[in-house]
C-alpha positions in Angstrom: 46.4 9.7 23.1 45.2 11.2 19.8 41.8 11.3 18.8 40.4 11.3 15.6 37.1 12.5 14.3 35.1 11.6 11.4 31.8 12.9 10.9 29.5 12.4 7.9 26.2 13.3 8.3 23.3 11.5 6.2 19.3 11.8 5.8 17.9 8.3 5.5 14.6 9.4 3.8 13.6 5.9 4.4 10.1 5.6 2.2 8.8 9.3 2.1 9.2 12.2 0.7 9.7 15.6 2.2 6.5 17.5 2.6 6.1 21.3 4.0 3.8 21.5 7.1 0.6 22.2 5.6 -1.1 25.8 4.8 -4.5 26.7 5.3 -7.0 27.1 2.4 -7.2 30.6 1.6 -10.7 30.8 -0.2 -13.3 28.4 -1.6 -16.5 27.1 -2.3 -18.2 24.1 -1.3 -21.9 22.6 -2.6 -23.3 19.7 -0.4 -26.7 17.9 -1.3 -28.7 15.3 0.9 -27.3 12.1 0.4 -29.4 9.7 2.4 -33.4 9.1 3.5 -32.7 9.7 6.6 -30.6 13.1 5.9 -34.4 15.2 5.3 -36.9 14.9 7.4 -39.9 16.2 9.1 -41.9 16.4 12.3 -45.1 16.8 13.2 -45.8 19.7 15.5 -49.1 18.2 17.4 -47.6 14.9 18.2 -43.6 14.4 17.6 -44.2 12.2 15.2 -41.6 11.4 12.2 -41.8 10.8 8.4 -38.2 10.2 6.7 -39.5 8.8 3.6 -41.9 11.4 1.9 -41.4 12.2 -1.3 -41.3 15.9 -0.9 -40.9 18.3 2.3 -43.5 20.6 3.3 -42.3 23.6 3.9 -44.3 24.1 6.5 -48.2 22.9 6.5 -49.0 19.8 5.2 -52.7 19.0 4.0 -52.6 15.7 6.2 -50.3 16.1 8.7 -50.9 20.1 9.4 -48.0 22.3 10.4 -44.6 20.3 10.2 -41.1 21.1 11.7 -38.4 20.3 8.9 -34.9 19.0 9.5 -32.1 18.9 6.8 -28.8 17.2 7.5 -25.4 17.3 5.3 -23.0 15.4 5.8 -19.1 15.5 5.1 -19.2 19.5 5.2 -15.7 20.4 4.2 -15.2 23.8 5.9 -12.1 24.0 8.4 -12.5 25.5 12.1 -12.9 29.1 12.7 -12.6 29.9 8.8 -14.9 32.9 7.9 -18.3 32.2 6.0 -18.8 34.6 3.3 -21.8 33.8 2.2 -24.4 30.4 2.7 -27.7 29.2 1.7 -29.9 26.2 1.1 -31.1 25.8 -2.3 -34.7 23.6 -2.9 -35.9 22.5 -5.9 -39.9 22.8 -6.1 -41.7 19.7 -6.3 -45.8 21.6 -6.6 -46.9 25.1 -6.7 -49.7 24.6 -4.1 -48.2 27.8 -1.9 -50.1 28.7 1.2 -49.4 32.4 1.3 -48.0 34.2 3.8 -45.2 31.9 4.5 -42.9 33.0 7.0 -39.9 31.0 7.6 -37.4 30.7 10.6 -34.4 28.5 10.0 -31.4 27.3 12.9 -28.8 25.1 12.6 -28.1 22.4 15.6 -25.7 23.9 17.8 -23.4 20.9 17.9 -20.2 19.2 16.8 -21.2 16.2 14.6 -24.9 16.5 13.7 -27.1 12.7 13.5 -29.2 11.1 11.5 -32.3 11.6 12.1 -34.7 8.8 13.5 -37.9 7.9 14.3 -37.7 8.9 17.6 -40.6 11.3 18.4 -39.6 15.0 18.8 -36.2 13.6 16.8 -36.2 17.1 15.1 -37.1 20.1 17.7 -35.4 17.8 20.8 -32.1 19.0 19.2 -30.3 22.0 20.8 -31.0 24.9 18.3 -28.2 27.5 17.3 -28.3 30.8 18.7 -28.2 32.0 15.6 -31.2 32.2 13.0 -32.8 33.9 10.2 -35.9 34.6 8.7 -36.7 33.6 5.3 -40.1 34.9 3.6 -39.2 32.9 -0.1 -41.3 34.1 -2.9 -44.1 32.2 -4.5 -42.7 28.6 -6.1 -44.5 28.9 -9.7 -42.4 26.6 -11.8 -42.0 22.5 -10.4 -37.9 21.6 -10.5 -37.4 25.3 -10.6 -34.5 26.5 -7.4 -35.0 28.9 -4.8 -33.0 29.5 -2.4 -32.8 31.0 1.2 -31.9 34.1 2.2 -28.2 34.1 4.0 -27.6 31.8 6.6 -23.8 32.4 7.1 -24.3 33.6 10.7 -25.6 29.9 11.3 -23.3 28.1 9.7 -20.4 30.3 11.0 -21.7 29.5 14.4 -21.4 26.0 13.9 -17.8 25.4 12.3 -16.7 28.0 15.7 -17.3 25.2 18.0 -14.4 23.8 19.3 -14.8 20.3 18.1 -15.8 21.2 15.0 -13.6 19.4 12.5 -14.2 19.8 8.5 -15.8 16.8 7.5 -18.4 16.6 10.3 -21.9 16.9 9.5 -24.5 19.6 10.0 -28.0 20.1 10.3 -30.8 23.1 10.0 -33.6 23.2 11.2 -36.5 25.2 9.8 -40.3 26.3 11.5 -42.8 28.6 10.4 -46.0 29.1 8.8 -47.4 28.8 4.9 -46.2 26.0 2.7 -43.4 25.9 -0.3 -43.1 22.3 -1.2 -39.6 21.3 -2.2 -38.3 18.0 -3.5 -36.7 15.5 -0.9 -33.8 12.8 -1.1 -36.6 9.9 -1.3 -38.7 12.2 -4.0 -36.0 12.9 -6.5 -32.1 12.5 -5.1 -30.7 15.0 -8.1 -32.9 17.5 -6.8 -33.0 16.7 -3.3 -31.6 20.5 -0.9 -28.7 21.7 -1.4 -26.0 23.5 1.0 -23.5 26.1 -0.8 -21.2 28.1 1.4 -18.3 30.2 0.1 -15.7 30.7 2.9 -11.9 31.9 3.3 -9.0 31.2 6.1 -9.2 33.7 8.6 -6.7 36.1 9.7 -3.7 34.1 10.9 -0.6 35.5 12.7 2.6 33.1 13.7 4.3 33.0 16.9 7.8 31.8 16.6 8.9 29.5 19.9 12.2 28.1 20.4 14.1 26.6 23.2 18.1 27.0 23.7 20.1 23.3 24.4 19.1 21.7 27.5 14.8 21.5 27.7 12.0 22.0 25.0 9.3 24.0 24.3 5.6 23.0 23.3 4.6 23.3 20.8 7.7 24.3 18.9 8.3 25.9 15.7 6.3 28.5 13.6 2.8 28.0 15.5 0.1 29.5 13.4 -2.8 30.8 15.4 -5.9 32.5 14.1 -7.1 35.9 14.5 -8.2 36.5 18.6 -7.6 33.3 19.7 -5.5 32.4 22.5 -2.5 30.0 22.3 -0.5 28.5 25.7 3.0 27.2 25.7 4.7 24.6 28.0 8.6 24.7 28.7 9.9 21.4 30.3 13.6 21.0 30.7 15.4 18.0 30.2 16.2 15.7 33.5 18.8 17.5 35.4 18.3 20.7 34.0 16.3 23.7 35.2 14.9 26.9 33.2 16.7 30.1 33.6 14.3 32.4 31.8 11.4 32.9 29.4 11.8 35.6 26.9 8.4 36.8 25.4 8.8 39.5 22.1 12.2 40.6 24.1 11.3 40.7 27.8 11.9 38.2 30.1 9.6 36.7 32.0 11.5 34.7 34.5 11.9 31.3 35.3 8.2 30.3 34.0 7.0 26.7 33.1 4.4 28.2 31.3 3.1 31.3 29.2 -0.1 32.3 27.4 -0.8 34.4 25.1 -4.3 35.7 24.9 -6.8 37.7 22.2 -3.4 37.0 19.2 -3.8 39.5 17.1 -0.9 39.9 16.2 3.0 37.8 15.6 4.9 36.8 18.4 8.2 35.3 19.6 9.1 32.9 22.8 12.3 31.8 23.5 12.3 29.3 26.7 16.7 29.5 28.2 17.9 26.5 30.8 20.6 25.8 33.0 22.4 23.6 32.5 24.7 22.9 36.6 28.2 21.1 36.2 27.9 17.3 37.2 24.4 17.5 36.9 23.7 17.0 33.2 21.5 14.3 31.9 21.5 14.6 28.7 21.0 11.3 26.7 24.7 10.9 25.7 25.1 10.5 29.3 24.5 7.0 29.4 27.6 5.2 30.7 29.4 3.1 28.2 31.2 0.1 30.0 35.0 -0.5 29.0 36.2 -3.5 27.3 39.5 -4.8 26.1 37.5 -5.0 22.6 35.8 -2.3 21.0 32.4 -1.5 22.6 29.1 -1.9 21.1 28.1 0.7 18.4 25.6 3.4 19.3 23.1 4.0 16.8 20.5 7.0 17.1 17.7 7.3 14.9 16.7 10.6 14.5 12.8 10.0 13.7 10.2 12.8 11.9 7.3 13.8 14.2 5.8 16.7 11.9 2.4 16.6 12.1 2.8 16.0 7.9 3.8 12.3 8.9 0.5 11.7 9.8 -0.7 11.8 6.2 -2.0 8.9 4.0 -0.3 10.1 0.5 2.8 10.5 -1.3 2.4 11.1 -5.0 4.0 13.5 -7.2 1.5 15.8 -6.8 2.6 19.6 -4.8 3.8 17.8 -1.3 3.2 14.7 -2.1 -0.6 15.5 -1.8 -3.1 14.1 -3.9 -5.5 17.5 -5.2 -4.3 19.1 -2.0 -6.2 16.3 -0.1 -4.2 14.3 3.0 -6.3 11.5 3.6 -7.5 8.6 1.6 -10.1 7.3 4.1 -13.0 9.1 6.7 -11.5 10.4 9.6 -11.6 7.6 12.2 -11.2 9.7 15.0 -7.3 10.6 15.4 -6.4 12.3 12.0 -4.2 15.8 12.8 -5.6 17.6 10.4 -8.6 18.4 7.9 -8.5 16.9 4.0 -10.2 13.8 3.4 -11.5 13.2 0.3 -15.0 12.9 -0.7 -17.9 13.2 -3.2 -16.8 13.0 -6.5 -12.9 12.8 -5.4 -12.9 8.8 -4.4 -14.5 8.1 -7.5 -10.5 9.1 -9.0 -9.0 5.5 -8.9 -5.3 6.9 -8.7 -5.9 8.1 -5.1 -6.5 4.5 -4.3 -3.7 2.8 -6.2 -0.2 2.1 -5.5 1.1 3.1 -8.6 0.4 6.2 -7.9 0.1 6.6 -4.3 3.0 5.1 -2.8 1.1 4.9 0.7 -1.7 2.9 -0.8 -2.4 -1.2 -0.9 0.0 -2.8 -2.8 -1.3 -6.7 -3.1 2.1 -7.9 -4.0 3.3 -6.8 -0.7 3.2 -8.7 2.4 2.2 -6.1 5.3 3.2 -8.0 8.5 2.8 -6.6 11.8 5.2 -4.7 13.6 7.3 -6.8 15.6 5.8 -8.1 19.0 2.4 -7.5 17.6 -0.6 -9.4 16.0 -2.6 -9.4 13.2 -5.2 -6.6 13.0 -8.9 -7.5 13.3 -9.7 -8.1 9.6 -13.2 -6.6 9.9 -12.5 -3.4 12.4 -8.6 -3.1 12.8 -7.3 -0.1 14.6 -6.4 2.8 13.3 -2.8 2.7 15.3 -1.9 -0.6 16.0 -1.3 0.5 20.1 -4.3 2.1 20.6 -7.8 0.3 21.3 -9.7 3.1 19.7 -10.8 4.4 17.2 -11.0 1.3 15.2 -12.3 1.5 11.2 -15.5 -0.6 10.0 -14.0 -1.9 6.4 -17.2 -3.1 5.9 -18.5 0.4 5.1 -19.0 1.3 1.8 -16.4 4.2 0.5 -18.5 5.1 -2.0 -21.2 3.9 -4.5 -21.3 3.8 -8.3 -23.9 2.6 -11.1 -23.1 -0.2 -12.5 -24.1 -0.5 -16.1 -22.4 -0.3 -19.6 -23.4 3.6 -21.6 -22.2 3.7 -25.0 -21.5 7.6 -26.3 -21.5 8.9 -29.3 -18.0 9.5 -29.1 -17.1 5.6 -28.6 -16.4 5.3 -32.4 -16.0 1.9 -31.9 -19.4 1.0 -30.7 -21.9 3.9 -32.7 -22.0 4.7 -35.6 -24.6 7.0 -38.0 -25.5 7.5 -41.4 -26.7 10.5 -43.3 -26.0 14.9 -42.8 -25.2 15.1 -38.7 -24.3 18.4 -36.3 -22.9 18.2 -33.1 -22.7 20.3 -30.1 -22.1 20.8 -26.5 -24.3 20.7 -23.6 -24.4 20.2 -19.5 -27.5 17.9 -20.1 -25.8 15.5 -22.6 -23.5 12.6 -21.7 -20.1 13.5 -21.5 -21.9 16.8 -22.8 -21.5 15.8 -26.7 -23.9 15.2 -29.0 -25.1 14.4 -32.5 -28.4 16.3 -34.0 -29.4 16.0 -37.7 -29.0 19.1 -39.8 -30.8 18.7 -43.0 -34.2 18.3 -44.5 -35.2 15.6 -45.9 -32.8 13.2 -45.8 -32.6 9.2 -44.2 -30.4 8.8 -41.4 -29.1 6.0 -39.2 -27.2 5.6 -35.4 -27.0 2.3 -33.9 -24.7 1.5 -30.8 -23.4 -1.6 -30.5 -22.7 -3.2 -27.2 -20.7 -6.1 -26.3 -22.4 -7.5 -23.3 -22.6 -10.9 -20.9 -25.3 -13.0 -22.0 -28.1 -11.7 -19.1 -30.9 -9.5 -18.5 -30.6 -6.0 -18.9 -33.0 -2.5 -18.4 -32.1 -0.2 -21.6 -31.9 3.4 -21.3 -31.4 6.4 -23.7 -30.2 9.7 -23.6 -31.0 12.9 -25.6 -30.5 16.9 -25.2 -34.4 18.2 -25.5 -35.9 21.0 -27.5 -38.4 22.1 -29.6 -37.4 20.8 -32.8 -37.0 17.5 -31.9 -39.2 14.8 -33.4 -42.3 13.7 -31.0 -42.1 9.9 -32.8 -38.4 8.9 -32.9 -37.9 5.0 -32.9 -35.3 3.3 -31.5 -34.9 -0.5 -32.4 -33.3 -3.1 -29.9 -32.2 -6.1 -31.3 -31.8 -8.5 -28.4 -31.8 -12.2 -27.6 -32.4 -14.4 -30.5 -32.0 -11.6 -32.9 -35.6 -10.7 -31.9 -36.6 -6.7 -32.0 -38.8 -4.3 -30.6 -39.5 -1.1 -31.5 -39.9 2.0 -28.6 -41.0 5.7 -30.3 -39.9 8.3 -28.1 -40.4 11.9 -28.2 -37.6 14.1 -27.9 -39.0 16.8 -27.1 -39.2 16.1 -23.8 -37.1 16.3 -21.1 -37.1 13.1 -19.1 -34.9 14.1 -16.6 -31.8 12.1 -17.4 -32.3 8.1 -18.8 -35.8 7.1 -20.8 -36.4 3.3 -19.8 -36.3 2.0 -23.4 -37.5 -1.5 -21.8 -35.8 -5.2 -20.1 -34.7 -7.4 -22.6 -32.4 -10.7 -23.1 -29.2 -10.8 -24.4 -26.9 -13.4 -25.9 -23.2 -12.8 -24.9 -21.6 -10.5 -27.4 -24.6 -9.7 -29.6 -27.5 -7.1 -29.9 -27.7 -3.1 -30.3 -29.8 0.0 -29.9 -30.3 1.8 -33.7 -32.4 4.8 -35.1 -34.0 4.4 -38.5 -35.4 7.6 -39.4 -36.5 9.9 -42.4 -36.0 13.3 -41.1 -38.8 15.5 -43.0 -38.8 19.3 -42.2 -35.9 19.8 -39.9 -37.0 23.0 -38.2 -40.0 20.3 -37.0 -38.3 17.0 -36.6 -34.8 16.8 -35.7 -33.6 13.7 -34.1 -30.2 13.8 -31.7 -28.3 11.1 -31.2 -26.2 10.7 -27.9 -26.1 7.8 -25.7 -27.4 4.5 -24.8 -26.7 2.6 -21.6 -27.3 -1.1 -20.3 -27.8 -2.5 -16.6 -27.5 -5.3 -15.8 -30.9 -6.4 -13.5 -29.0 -8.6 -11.4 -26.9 -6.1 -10.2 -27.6 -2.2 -10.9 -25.1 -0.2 -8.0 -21.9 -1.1 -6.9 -21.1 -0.1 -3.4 -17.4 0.1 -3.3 -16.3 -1.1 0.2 -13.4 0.5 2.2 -10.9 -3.0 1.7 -11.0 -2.1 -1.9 -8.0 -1.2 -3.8 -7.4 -0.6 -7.9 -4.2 -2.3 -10.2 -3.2 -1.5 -13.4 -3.2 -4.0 -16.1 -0.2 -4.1 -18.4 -2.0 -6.8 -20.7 -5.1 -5.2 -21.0 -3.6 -1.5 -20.8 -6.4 -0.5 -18.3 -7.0 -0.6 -14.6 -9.3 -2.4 -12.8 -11.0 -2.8 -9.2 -11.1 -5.2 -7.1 -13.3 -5.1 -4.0 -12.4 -7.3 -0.8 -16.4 -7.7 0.3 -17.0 -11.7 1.4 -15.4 -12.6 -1.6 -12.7 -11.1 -4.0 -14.5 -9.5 -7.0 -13.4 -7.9 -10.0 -13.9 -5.0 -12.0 -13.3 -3.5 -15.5 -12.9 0.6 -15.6 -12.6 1.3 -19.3 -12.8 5.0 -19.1 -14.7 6.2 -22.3 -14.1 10.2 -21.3 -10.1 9.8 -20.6 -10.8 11.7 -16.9 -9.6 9.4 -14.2 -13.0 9.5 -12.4 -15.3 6.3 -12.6 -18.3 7.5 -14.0 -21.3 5.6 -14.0 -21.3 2.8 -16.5 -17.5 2.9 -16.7 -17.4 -0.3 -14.2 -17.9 -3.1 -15.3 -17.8 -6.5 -13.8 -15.6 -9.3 -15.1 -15.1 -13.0 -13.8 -12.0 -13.7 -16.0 -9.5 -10.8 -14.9 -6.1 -10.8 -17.0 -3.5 -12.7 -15.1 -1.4 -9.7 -13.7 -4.5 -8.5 -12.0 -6.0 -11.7 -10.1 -5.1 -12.1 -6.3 -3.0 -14.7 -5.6 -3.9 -16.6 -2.2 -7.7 -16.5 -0.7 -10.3 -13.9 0.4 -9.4 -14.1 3.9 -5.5 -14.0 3.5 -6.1 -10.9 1.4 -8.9 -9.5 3.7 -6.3 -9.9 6.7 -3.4 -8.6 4.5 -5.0 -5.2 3.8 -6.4 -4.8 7.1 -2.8 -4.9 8.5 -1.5 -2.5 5.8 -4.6 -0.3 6.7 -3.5 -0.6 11.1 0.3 -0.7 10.6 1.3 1.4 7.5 -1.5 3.4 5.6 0.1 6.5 7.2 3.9 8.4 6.8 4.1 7.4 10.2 3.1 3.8 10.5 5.0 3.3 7.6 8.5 4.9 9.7 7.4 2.9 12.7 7.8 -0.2 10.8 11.0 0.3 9.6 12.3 0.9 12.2 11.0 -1.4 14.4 11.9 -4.6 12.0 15.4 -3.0 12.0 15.9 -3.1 15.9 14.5 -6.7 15.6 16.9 -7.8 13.4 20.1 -5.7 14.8 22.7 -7.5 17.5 25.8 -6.5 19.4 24.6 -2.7 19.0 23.2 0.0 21.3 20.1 2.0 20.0 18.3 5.0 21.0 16.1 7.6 19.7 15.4 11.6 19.3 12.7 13.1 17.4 13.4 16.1 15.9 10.4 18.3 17.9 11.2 16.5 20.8 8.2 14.3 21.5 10.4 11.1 21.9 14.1 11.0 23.6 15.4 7.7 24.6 18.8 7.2 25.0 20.5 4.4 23.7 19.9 0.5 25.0 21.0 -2.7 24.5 20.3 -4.8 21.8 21.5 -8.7 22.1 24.8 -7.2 24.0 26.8 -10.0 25.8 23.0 -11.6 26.9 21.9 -7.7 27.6 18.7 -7.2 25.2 16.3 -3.9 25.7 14.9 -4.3 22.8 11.2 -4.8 23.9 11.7 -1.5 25.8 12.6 0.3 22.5 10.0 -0.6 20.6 7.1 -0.1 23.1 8.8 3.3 23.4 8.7 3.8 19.6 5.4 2.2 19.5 4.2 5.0 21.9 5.0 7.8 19.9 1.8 9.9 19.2 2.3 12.9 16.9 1.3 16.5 16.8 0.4 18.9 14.4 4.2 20.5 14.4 6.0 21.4 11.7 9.5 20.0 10.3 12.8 21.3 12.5 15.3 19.8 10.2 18.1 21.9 11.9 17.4 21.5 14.8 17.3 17.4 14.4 20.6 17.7 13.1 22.2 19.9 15.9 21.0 17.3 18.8 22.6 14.6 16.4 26.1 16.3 16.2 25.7 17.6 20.2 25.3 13.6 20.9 28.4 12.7 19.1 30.7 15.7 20.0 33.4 14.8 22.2 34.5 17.9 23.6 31.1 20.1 24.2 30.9 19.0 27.8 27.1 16.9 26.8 28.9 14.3 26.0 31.5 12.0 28.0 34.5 10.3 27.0 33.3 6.9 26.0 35.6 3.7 25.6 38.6 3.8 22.9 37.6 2.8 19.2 33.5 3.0 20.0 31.8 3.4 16.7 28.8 5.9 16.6 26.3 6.2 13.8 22.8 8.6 13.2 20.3 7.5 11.3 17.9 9.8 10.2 15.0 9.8 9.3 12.4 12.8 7.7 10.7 14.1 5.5 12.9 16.6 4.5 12.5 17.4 0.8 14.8 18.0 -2.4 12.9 19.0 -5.1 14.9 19.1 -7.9 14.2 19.1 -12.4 10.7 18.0 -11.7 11.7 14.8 -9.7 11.3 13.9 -6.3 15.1 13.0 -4.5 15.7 10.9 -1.8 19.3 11.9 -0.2 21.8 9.5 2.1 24.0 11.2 4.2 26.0 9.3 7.4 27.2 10.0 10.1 29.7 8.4 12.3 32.4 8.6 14.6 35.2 6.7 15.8 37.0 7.5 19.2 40.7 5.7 19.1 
């Protein structure tokens, strides 16, 4: 009998792209400020008792409450495990120069993984287990109110904290601080701008690699180029495959027998493991040694999929971005408990729309697709749906706001459409402008003019301006708003003052489409009275902050040339983002809410179908992996007549080929609770090595696998991430492979 072969390999790079496995940061700098009441807070040291809401934190005597333990949480601290801190402090912002002199200061952090709120719970503060660490901090004399100081270094704290072994960047972390004296420093409820602020500078630590790999016939765990940091230890776990036994370990050259297990303690330098096996004549089990039964006709096809189980599978991005990252980020959403790595985007990041749109992020909410359930299961609990569809916890409250935004409408003096001016003007930069541009007058004697001109729903709104201080600036400019009616009032400001940010102009009324904000002036001496002109903004006072919830999601409008948001909370609301500055970041007053959306940007179906709809995309495919899952699931639910069965390429999953709707045979359940099963690692990308197991399945003569019966057909599917990167475009290669015995 002759045989023939064919054998054609292909990648089936299903819906992601190829990603390396991720590299730790190697330096940076992170600034975190209270962002909550209940985030600063003190404690009274004669009783327990707790204030959260005070508008300023004694540092440490208070005139009513006498000497006062202080507490300062931040939250979402950004600093992988075990990196070195460089350098850290907490920088106040003084609220009064009343100093009670000496003041001697002793601040800890709470030795913990994930630091809480703080309550009302007596002794809330000083209950907490204290860090072993501390330092003393004698600050100066605070002689100038919004003025910074900051503490002396506190890297030894906070390097204590992130070397805990569940501490994961994002967690949250608190310091405590005791003493005698009083500084008095703005709090979150006081003035939120100004409210303490954590800066640490840090790098990656040392790293070194061990290399582990395991010959044909068992697995090593975990596989790969395993990076370990400076000192620390790292264990690995050989396992042969069923039949087989293991011959020998060979650590950096030597053997080390026939061990199941090896450790390699205080790394402080690279390594190599290489784990041998045995593999006894008639005792094989590999999975090609699944009998095949014999039939006049041709048997059932085999089909292998060869699935990705890097640890980059687990990620919630593909963009075009450097490996399909977004700003080196990897997740979209908080950590709900079972993410592999550290990257989750925050502060001023979620406020960049693209992360959250489909366009751009092809893992992200699409509305126009229909995310059902993987086969066999059920809808995901629209409120809290799991975060892998399998697995009771952790689940994800969608209800919880992603992040928050002023609502309101600013005009700037760079929307040339809505201001306008009159007469000699200068313009000029500066960190307390909007958008940091500006318009100042720069002649004597002369008349000049600047109204802006919104275009606003008929309601109530608070008017604000905005101007860069100094002292020659006018102490009586006017600024006219014309508002319901056509009626006016007149508001004299003086710019010479700094207000801090927005001057309440007044409330006023106005029709739909009509009023403005102007400046009619005659500019006398202009060393004496200069008058700037920068920006003007309206909110609405029915609605003045938008919490944006996590079932949120942004499109982009092809008729209006702009996207918008829409936010899935009770009820399917709409915003407009017209983004004045061109930076991709909603800034405040760049929402704005609309109940007429353009026709290729309203939902079509109800709340609740689209609440349920993105809660199943968020539980069965927000992720690489989900995504894969799916795929392949709905393909073994739709297949017939075939035999399936499954490798991944670090080994984490091995089932050998099934039945699927053969001659009344059907295995199919057992497949896809088995694929269902999967959990992933933080392990790199073998793409080799996937391959090799592949072609060992379907070679006929290298003793793995058996003869099978004449003209069986077998086919690999793989699929990876594996990446070609190519003339500044992502490419998604098809290989197959088959084989036909006859």
């Amino acid at each position: 009998m002759r045989l023939k072969f064919r054998t054609i390999f292909y990648i089936l790079a299903l819906l992601l792209l190829s990603l390396v496995t991720p590299q730790p940061v190697q330096a940076d700098t992170i600034e975190v400020r209270v962002s909550a009441g209940n985030d600063d807070a003190e404690e009274r040291v004669s009783n327990g008792s707790m204030s959260r809401g005070s508008s300023d934190l004694e540092l440490i005597n208070d005139a009513w409450r006498g000497n006062q333990i202080v507490g300062i949480r931040f939250r979402n601290v950004q600093i992988p495990n075990s990196y070195n801190i460089t350098k850290a402090y907490i920088e106040f912002s003084a609220d009064e120069t009343n100093n009670i002199n000496p003041c001697n200061l002793t601040i800890y952090g709470q030795a913990i993984d994930d630091a809480p709120y703080f309550s009302w719970t007596r002794y809330n503060i000083s209950n907490r287990t204290k860090t072993s660490a501390s330092v003393s901090w004698s600050p100066e004399p605070w002689t100038t109110v919004h003025a910074t100081y900051q503490t002396t270094d506190i890297k030894s704290i906070v390097q204590e904290i992130v070397n805990r072994a569940g501490w994961s960047a994002g967690n949250d972390m608190v310091f405590i601080i005791e003493g005698t004296g009083r500084r008095v420093a703005e709090s979150y409820n006081g003035y939120s701008s100004k409210a303490p602020l954590l800066h640490v500078e840090f790098a990656a630590p040392n790293m070194h690699t061990i290399t582990a790999t395991a010959a044909n016939g068992g697995s090593i765990s975990p596989s790969g180029s395993v990076a370990v940091i400076d000192g620390q230890n790292q264990g690995f776990t050989i396992t042969p495959d069923v039949g087989n036994s293991i011959s020998d370990v060979v650590v950096d050259g030597v053997s080390q027998g026939a061990i199941a297990s090896y450790t390699f303690n205080n790394v402080t330098v690279d390594h190599s493991i290489q784990a041998f096996f045995a593999l006894p004549p008639g005792e094989c089990r590999d999975i090609s040694d699944i009998p095949l039964t014999t039939l006049v006709r041709a048997a059932p096809a085999n089909i292998m999929f060869v699935l990705d189980d890097s640890g980059s599978m687990d990620w919630e991005f593909i963009t075009s971005e450097n490996d399909g990252l977004f700003l080196g980020k990897r997740y979209v959403f908080n950590d709900p408990g079972d993410n592999l790595y550290w990257g989750v985007l925050s502060g001023t990041d979620r406020l960049r729309w693209k992360s959250q749109w489909s366009g751009y992020n092809k893992m992200y909410y699409d509305p126009t697709t229909s995310y059902d359930p993987w086969p066999n299961l059920t809808d995901a609990d629209p409120d809290t749906p799991r975060s892998h569809p399998v697995h009771a916890t952790p689940t994800f409250d969608l209800n919880g706001t992603y992040t928050s935004i002023e609502l309101g409408y600013v005009i700037d003096d760079q929307d040339t459409d809505k201001f306008s001016k009159t007469g000699s003007w200068g313009d000029s930069t500066s960190t307390e402008a909007y958008d940091s541009h500006y318009y100042w007058t720069n002649q004597s004697d002369q008349d000049i003019t600047a109204t802006w001109t919104p275009s606003l729903p008929a309601g109530q709104y608070d008017v604000y301006a905005k101007w860069v201080h100094n002292d020659y600036r006018s102490t009586a400019v006017p600024y006219t708003i014309t508002y319901a009616g056509g009626a006016t009032a007149n508001v004299t400001v003086n710019q010479r003052l700094d207000d801090g940010g927005w001057y309440h102009l007044g409330t006023f009324n106005f029709d739909e489409g009509a009023g403005s904000v102007s400046i009619t002036y005659h500019v006398g001496d202009n060393d004496q009275t200069r008058v700037c002109a920068d920006a003007v903004k309206f909110v609405s006072t029915a609605v003045s902050k938008l919490d944006i919830k996590r079932a949120h999601y942004y499109v982009w409008s092809s008729d209006e040339s702009k996207p918008y948001l829409i936010n899935l909370d009770g009820a399917i609301t709409y915003y407009e983002f017209n983004d004045t500055d061109g930076d991709d970041i909603v800034d405040a007053g760049e929402l704005w809410p609309v109940s007429s959306p353009p026709s290729d940007v309203q939902v079509s179906g109800t709340y609740t179908e689209a609440r349920q709809n993105f809660a199943n995309w968020y539980s069965f495919y927000r992720r690489r992996e989900l995504t894969a899952t799916a795929s392949i699931a709905k393909v073994i639910a739709s297949m017939q007549g075939v035999q399936i069965g499954f490798r991944t390429i670090n080994g984490n999953l091995k089932q050998p080929v099934l039945k699927v709707k053969v001659e009344g045979d059907d295995e199919s359940n057992v497949l896809l609770n088995n694929l269902y099963g999967l959990d992933l690692k933080a392990q790199g990308t073998p793409l080799r090595m996937g391959l090799k197991y592949v072609g060992q399945y379907f070679h006929q003569d290298d003793g793995v696998n058996p003869s099978g019966p004449i003209c069986q057909r077998f086919r690999g599917w793989w699929m990876s991430t594996g990446l070609c990167y190519c003339h500044d475009r992502w490419l998604l290669r098809w290989y197959e492979s088959q084989r036909w015995k006859c």
